[in-house]
N, C-alpha and C positions, 0 to 999 in steps of 0.2 A: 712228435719227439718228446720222451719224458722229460720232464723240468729236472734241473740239477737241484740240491740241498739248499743251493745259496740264491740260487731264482723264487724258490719256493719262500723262502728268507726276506724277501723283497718285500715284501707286503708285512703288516702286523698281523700276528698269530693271538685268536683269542678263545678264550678256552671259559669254560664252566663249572665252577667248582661245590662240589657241596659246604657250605662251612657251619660246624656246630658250633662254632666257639672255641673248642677243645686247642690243646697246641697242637697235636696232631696235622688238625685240618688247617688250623694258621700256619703252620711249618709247609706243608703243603704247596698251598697259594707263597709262600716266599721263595719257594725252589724255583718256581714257574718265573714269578716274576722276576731272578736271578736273571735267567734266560730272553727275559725283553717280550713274554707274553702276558698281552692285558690280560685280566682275570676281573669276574663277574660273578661275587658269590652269591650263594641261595640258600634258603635255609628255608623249614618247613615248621609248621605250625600245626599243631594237635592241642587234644586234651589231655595228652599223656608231656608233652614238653609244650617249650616255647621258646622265643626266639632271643631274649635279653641279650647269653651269651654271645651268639652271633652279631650281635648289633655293634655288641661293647668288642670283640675281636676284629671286623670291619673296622669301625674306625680306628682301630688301633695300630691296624697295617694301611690303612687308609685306600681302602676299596668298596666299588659301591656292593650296595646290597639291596637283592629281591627278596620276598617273603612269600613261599605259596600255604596258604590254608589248606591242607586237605585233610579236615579233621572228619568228615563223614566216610573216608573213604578209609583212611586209616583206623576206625570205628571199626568196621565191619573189615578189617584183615584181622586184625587184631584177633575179634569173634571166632573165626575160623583159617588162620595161617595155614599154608599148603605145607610149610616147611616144618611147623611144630612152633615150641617154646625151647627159650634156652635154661639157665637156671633158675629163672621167675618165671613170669609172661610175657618175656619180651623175644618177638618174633622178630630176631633180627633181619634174618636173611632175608624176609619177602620184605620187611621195613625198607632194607637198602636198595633192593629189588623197582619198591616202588617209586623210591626219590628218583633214585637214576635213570628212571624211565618217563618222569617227568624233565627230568633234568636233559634227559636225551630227546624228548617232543620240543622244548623250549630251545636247544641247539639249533635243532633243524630249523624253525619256523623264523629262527633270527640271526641263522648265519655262524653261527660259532665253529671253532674247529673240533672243539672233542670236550669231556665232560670230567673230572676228575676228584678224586677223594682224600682224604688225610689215611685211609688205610693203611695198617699196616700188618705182614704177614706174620703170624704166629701171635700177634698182641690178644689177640682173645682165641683162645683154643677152638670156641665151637662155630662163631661167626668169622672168622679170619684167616681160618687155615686153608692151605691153597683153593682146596677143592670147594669150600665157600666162597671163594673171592670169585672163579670161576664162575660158579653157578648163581651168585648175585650179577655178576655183567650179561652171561647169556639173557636171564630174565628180564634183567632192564629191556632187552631189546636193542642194545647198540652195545654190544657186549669187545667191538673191535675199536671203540675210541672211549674206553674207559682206563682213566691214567688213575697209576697208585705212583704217585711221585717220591714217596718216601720208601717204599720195595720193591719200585720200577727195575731194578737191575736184577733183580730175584725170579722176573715172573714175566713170561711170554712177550719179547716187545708188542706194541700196540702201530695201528694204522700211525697216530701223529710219529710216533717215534720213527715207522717204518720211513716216512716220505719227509723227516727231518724237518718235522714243525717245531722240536724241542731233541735233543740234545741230548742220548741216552747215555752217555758215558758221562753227565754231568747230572744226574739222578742217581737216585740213593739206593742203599741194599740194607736199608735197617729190618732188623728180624727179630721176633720174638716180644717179651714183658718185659723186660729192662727200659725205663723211661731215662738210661744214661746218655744216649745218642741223641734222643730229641732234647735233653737239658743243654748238652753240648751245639747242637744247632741253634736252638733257641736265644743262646749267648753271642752265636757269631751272628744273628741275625739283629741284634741289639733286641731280643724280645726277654721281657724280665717279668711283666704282670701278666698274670696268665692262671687261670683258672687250673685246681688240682683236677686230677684225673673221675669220670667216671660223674654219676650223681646229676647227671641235663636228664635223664628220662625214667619216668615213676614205674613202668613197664618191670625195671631192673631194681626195686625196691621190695623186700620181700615179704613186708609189710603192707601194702598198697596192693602187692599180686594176690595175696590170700584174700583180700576183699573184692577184688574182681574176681577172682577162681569163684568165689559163693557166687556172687551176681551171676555170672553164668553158669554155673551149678544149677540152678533155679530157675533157671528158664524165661527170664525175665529180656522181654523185647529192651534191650538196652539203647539208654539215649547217654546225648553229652549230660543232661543233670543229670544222669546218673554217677556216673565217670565221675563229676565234680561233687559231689556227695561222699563218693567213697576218699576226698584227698580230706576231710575235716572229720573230727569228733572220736566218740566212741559208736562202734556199731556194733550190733545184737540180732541173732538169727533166734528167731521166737516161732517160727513153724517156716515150711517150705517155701509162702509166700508172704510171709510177712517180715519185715523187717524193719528196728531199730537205727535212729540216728541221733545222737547225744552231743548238743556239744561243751567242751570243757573249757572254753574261758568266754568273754565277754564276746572277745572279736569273733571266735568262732559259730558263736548265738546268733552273731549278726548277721554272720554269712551263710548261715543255716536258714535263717529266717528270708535271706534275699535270693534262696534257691526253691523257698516253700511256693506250690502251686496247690490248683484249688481245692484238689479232692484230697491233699494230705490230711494227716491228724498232728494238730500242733500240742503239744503236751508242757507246764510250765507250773510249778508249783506256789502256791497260792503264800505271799510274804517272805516268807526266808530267801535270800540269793540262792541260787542252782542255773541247772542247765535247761536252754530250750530243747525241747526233743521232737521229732518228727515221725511219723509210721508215714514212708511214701505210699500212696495210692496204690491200692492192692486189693485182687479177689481173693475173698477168703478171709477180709479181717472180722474176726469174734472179739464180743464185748471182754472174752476173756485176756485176750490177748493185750485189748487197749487196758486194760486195770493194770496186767501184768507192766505192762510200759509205764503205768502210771508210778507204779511202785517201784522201778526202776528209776525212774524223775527224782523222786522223793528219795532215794537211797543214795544218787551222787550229789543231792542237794544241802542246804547249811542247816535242814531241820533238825531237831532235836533226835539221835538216834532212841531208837525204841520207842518211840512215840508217833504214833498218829498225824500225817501233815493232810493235809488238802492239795490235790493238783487241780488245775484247769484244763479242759479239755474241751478242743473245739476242732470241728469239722467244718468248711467253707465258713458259714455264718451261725452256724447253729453250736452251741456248748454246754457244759455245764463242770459241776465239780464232783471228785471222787475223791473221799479220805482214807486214806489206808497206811501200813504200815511200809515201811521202807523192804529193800531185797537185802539178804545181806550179804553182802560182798563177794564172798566165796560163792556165793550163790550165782550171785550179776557175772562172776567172771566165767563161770562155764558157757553163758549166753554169748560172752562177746566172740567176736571172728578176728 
């Protein structure tokens, strides 16, 4: 005999939510938990985001939180997404695709009822609109207990909705760009600190995209330093395989220098303050190229312009010095990407 609505009710309902931080996904988790379902957020960790926001929203609705790493994995979609790019390089759809199919492995293996998102329909034209909300759940692979709680009344009930694990007429029908309905919930929810919209993931940065559009441009077997190379400095494409890394203040010298591995070329001009530079390990580097950088060093450094500086240049153990004149400006900026 089927269970009635309120048998099924008997028990706690607990559900799986993605939470970036965003109010979105914190509005989310408070619709749920309106309803008397624990919630259990997750958030993901890459080299393109990370997890601070979710940490700092968790505690702030006071729910726990898991953390999955899957930055090799998310590396290599990235590389070659099935679904494309959206305005940058950020490959939503298989992005969402892959959380919620982690998020729906971790259900299963631990009992939960169904998996749920802060989405909402029409908020982002090319990842959001219906036919991508659809085609994010199918691809998860548990495409029939994926809740959008906040345009649950807009779009196909779901299994939990279906067998009254949650309460479809007390879910929401928010639609479109307008952040008026979520400021509005977020008031009745007593929620006031809350991070602006947009700005958790570098993928949607269009500045960050064009230096990874070069990086794989060029063929380059990309790793995480990579990835973390292109978040600092100034960088400079000086042939197909070589390339430029500068950085512009102290701290990022620093950071430059605790990402440098052995076969790079560390470049740093001899007395005057400037920038550490780096050529990563690459076939194909010519002595031209390394003077070219050198000259580059010396052009964003405090040398004397039009005069002659000294860099230092050193490979694993081995170095020496090269004096030359600086690039000038107009020149350096046609190099940078």
């Amino acid at each position: 005999m089927a269970q009635s609505q309120s048998q099924k009710r008997q028990r706690e309902v607990q559900a799986l939510g993605l939470l970036s931080g965003g109010l979105d996904s914190t509005l989310a988790v408070c619709v749920l938990r309106e309803q008397g379902v624990e919630v259990l957020g997750l958030s993901f960790r890459s080299c393109f985001f990370e997890t601070s926001k979710a940490e700092a929203a968790a505690s702030r609705v006071g729910i726990p939180l898991r953390t999955i790493d899957f930055t090799e994995e998310h590396l290599r979609l990235v590389r070659n997404p099935p679904h494309g790019y959206g305005k940058c390089m950020n490959p939503c759809i298989d992005c969402h695709a892959l959380m919620l199919r982690h998020a729906g492995q971790l259900m299963q293996a631990e009992g939960y009822d169904f998996i749920f998102t802060g989405e909402v329909l029409g908020e982002r034209p090319m990842s959001q609109n219906r036919e991508a909300l659809r085609v994010v759940a199918e691809e998860s692979g548990y495409p029939d207990v994926v809740l959008r709680p906040l345009s649950a009344q807009l779009l196909p009930p779901t299994k939990p909705e279906r067998e009254g694990l949650v309460d479809r007429s007390r879910l929401l029908a928010i639609r479109g760009r307008s952040r008026k309905p979520q400021m509005e919930l977020a008031g009745k929810f007593g929620l006031t600190d809350y991070p602006t919209p947009a700005g958790g993931c570098r993928l949607t940065d269009p500045n960050f995209s064009r230096r990874l559009k070069d990086l794989f441009d060029h063929g380059r077997v990309t790793t995480v330093r990579d990835i973390e190379l292109l978040k600092i400095g100034r960088h400079f494409r000086l042939s197909p395989t070589v390339k430029v890394v500068m950085g512009r203040d102290e701290q990022e010298n620093h950071r430059l220098l605790s990402l440098r591995e052995s076969g790079d070329t560390h470049l740093v001009v001899v007395g005057p303050p400037g920038p550490d530079t780096l050529i990563p390990a690459c076939q194909g580097l010519r002595e031209e190229n390394v003077q070219l950088a050198a000259r580059l060093t010396v052009s964003y450094s405090d040398a004397p312009k039009n005069e002659p500086a000294s860099a230092r240049i050193t490979t694993g153990e081995e170095g020496y010095e090269f004096t030359a004149l600086g690039v000038p400006r107009e020149e350096a900026q046609k190099l940078l990407i």
